[in-house]
C-alpha positions, -999 to +999 in steps of 0.1 A: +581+104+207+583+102+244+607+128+246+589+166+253+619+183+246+618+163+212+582+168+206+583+203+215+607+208+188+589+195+164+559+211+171+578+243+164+584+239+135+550+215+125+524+217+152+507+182+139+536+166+151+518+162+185+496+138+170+525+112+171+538+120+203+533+094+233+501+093+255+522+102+281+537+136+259+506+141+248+493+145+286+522+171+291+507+214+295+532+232+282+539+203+252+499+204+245+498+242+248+525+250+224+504+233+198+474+246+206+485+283+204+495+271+170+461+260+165+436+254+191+424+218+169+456+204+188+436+200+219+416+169+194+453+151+201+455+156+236+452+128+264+422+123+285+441+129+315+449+161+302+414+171+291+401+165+325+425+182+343+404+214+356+430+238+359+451+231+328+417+231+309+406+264+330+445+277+313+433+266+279+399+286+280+416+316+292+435+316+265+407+309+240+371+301+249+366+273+222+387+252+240+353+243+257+350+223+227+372+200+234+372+199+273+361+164+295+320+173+293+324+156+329+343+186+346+314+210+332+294+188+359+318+195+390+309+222+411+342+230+415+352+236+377+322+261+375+325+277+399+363+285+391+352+291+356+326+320+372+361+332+398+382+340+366+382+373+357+383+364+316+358+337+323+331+341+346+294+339+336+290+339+300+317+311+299+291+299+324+263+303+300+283+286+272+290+256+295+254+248+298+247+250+260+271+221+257+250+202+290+222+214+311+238+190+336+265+220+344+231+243+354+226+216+389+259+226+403+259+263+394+254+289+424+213+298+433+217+330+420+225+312+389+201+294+385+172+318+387+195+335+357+164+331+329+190+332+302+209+301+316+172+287+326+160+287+290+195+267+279+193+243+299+153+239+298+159+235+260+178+201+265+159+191+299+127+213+309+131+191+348+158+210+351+128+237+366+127+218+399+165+231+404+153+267+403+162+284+433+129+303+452+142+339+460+119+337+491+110+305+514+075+315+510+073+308+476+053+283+469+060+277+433+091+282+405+084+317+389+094+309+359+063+285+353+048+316+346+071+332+318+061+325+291+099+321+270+109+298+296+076+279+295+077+278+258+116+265+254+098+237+281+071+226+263+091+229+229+114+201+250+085+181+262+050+181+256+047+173+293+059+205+301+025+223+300+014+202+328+030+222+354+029+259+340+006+286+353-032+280+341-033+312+321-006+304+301-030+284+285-039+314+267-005+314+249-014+297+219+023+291+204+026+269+237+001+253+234+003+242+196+042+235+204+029+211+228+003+195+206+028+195+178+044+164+200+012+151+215-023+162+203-046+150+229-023+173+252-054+201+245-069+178+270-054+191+296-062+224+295-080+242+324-121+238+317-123+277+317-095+279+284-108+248+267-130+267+251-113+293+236-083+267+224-112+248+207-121+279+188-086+280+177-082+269+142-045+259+141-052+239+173-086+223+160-063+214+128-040+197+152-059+179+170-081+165+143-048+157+122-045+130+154-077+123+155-106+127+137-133+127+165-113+157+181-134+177+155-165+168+174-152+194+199-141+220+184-162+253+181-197+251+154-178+275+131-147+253+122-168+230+109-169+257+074-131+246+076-132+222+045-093+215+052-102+209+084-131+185+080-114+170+048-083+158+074-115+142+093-128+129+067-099+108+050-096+098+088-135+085+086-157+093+066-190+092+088-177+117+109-196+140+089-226+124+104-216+150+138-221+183+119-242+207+125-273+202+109-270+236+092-231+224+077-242+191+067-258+197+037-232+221+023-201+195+033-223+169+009-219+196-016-179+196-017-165+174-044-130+169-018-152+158+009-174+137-015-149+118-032-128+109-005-158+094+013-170+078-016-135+059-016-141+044+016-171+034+017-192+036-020-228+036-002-212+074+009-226+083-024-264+078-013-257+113+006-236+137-022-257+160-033-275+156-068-252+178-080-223+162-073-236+122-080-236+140-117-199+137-115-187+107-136-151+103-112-170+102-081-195+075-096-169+057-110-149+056-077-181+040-059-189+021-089-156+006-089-159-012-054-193-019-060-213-016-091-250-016-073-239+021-067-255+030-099-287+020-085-284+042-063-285+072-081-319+093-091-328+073-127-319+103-147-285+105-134-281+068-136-290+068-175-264+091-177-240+070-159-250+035-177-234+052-212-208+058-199-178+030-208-153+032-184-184+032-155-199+001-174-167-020-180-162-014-142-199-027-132-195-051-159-162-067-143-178-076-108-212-090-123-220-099-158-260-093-152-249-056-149-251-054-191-288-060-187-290-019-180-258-008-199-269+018-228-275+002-263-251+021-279-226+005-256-235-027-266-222-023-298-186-025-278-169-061-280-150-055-251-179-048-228-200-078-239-172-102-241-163-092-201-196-101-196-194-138-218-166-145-198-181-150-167-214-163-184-223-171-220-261-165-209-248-128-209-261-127-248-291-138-244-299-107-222-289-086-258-313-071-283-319-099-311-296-079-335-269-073-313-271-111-297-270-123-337-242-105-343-221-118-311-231-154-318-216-149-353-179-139-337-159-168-335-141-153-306-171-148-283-184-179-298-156-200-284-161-186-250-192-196-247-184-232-260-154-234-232-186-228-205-215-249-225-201-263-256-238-283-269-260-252-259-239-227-273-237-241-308-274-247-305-269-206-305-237-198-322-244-191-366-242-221-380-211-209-403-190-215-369-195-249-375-171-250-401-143-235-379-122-266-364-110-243-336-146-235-323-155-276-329-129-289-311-133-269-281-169-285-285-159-322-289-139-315-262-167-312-244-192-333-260-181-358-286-213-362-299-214-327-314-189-336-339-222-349-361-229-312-362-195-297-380-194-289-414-179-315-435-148-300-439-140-299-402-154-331-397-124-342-421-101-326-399-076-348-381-071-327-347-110-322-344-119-361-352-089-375-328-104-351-299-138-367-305-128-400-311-105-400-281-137-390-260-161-410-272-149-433-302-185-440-317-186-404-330-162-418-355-190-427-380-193-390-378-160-386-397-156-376-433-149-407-456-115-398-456-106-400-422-126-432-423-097-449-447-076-432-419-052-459-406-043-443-376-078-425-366-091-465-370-063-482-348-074-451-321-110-463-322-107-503-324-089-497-295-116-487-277-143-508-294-138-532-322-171-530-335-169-499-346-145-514-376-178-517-394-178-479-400-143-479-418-140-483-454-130-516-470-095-508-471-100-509-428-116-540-431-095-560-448-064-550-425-051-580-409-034-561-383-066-535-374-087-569-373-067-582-346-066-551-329-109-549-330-108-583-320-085-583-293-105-552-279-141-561-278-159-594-262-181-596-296-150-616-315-176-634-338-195-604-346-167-579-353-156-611-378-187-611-396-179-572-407-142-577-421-139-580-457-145-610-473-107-617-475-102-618-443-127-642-433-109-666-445-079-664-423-074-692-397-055-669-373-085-644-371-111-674-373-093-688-343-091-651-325-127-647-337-134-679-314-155-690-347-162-729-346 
């Protein structure tokens, strides 16, 4: 593989042999070149050494000009390589040209002629538009590069860097392509136009568009006229929405009266809707979108429009959501809708006092808005809630919860319920007299209450009272030994254990 004469051989017969070839082969001319008349992607396998060698390289391009491709982008920067490249006959300057597609750095060594050659100009300005302080001035007294006043070569500038349009001639300003291809990159860059072009190029639509797309305050400069631009003043107006406030006075009104602008006003800031026109507060999206950040917007609105508004459900359930005093100007028919009074209920059972009697009767009869308002105030909202509820044991124990003491109130059946009694009992265990008979007899509900007072034994039925092991516990827990032993049963008071517990004499 170090061998040329070996590697040539091969090559003949397979030019991708060179790929395998020493760095040193691979560095060889004639090796190299024998491939790459084979096929000119050979030159991807030659050495470095090779593809910076200027005159084998300048061999290569003569035989076929895409060997640029390939070549040491450094030698495109020696003055000496271009300028051979421009000596050869088969070369010369539109290998040149090509050159300083690839690398605008080849355009600071060519020749001055050269480089006042607009066509090479414009490539190189593409990639770098500095490269215009390299421009040669035909004449000494020439103050200034030409070409800042040609308009392609200004153009391919500015497309390269906003900054461009700086140094051009003032009335390119005029141009408006270079200008928008400069404010494509940087907006404000309209502010450096000459005061005598500003004018105009805020007259221009495109540029206004621009500019406000950046900004929205650019709009406050732009000519009276684009303000009838609704795209234009819509871009402004997603921006900030009081910039509507710098119209003329003859637009404003008629901006008001576009739903776009409206709406998207509205969504930023819902007191936007106290300037729509009437017209447009009619429309039941753009009051719900104001609505929904804060419901006061509804007072807002003429009182016609707002009666309108306060049927409506989804506008309701919104206000209703923030502030439960909102139902107190919702639309009666809507107050036949569960949903709406319960969002209210949730936040404050007083919300059903602010109903018409029939309607409030009717929610204090629904066992599920009835136990909301017992989770807030269990002992006034049964004073409210249909007195059926009280023989639901899942509305009463959410109220003993709460109270103990409202266990008296529960329908007998509930108040033989075990879970309900055992909630009250364990919050306040003189409710037990409170209990049904049964629970009463109830071994376990009577150990739960002697626990917490022994005198409460008198309550129990006889059965109770003549347990040994239940008089113990009464007696253990209370200080009142002697009286609790005057309430067991008759049986019992003969015991000399519980006499002696009872501290009896």
């Amino acid at each position: 593989r170090d061998d040329c004469d070996v590697v040539q051989a091969a090559i003949a017969s397979d030019w991708t042999s060179l790929q395998f070839a020493s760095e040193r082969v691979r560095g060889d001319r004639a090796t190299v070149f024998q491939a790459f008349q084979r096929d000119l992607s050979a030159l991807a396998w030659a050495s470095h050494s090779l593809l910076s060698d200027q005159w084998a390289m300048l061999a290569f391009a003569r035989h076929d000009r895409r060997a640029l491709d390939y070549i040491d982008t450094a030698l495109f920067e020696k003055e000496e390589f271009i300028t051979a490249v421009l000596q050869d006959k088969a070369l010369g300057r539109e290998v040149v040209h090509d050159i300083v597609k690839k690398t605008y750095k080849a355009f600071l060594v060519l020749p001055e002629n050269l480089r006042r050659d607009r066509e090479i100009l414009i490539s190189a300005v593409k990639q770098d538009w500095h490269v215009m302080d390299h421009v040669t001035l035909d004449f000494d007294f020439v103050a200034k590069n030409p070409f800042w006043a040609d308009k392609g070569v200004v153009l391919a500038a500015v497309q390269q860097d906003w900054q461009a349009i700086c140094h051009m001639e003032d009335d390119l300003w005029e141009e408006i392509p270079i200008v928008k291809a400069a404010m494509s990159q940087y907006a404000p860059a309209i502010e450096h136009a000459p005061r005598r072009h500003a004018k105009d190029l805020w007259s221009d639509r495109d540029l206004v568009l621009l500019a406000v797309q950046h900004d929205c305050w650019a709009l406050t400069k732009a000519r009276p006229h684009l303000w009838q631009e609704i795209d234009i003043v819509l871009e402004a107006v997603r921006q900030d929405w009081k910039i509507i406030d710098k119209a003329p006075g003859r637009m404003l009104k008629e901006l008001w009266q576009d739903y776009d602008i409206a709406i998207e006003a509205v969504r930023q800031d819902w007191q936007a809707i106290k300037k729509v026109s009437k017209s447009l507060m009619e429309e039941q999206r753009l009051v719900l979108v104001a609505v929904e950040q804060d419901w006061h917007a509804l007072q807002a609105l003429p009182p016609r429009i707002a009666k309108v508004m306060w049927a409506d459900r989804d506008i309701v359930i919104s206000a209703v959501r923030q502030d439960w005093k909102a139902l107190r100007e919702v639309d009666k028919e809507l107050l036949e809708d569960k949903e709406i009074v319960f969002t209210a209920v949730k936040q404050d059972w007083r919300a059903l006092n602010d109903l018409p009697k029939e309607a409030a009767e009717r929610y204090w009869a629904d066992p599920e808005i009835v136990l909301c308002c017992i989770e807030q105030d269990a002992k006034k909202a049964l004073a409210y809630a249909d007195k059926t509820l009280r023989g639901r044991a899942k509305i009463m124990l959410a109220a003993v919860k709460q109270d103990a003491g409202l266990l008296e109130l529960a329908d007998e059946a509930v108040r033989n319920d075990r879970a309900v009694v055992t909630a009250a009992v364990e919050a306040d265990a003189s409710v037990v007299r409170h209990a049904s008979d049964g629970l009463r007899a109830d071994r376990d509900i009577a150990k739960l209450a002697l626990e917490r007072d022994g005198r409460l034994i008198q309550y129990f039925s006889e059965d109770i009272r003549a347990d040994k092991e239940l008089a113990i516990v009464a007696i253990k827990g209370s200080d009142a030994g002697a009286e609790i032993f005057e309430m067991l049963a008759e049986s019992l008071q003969k015991d000399g254990e519980l006499v002696e517990l009872a501290g009896i004499c």
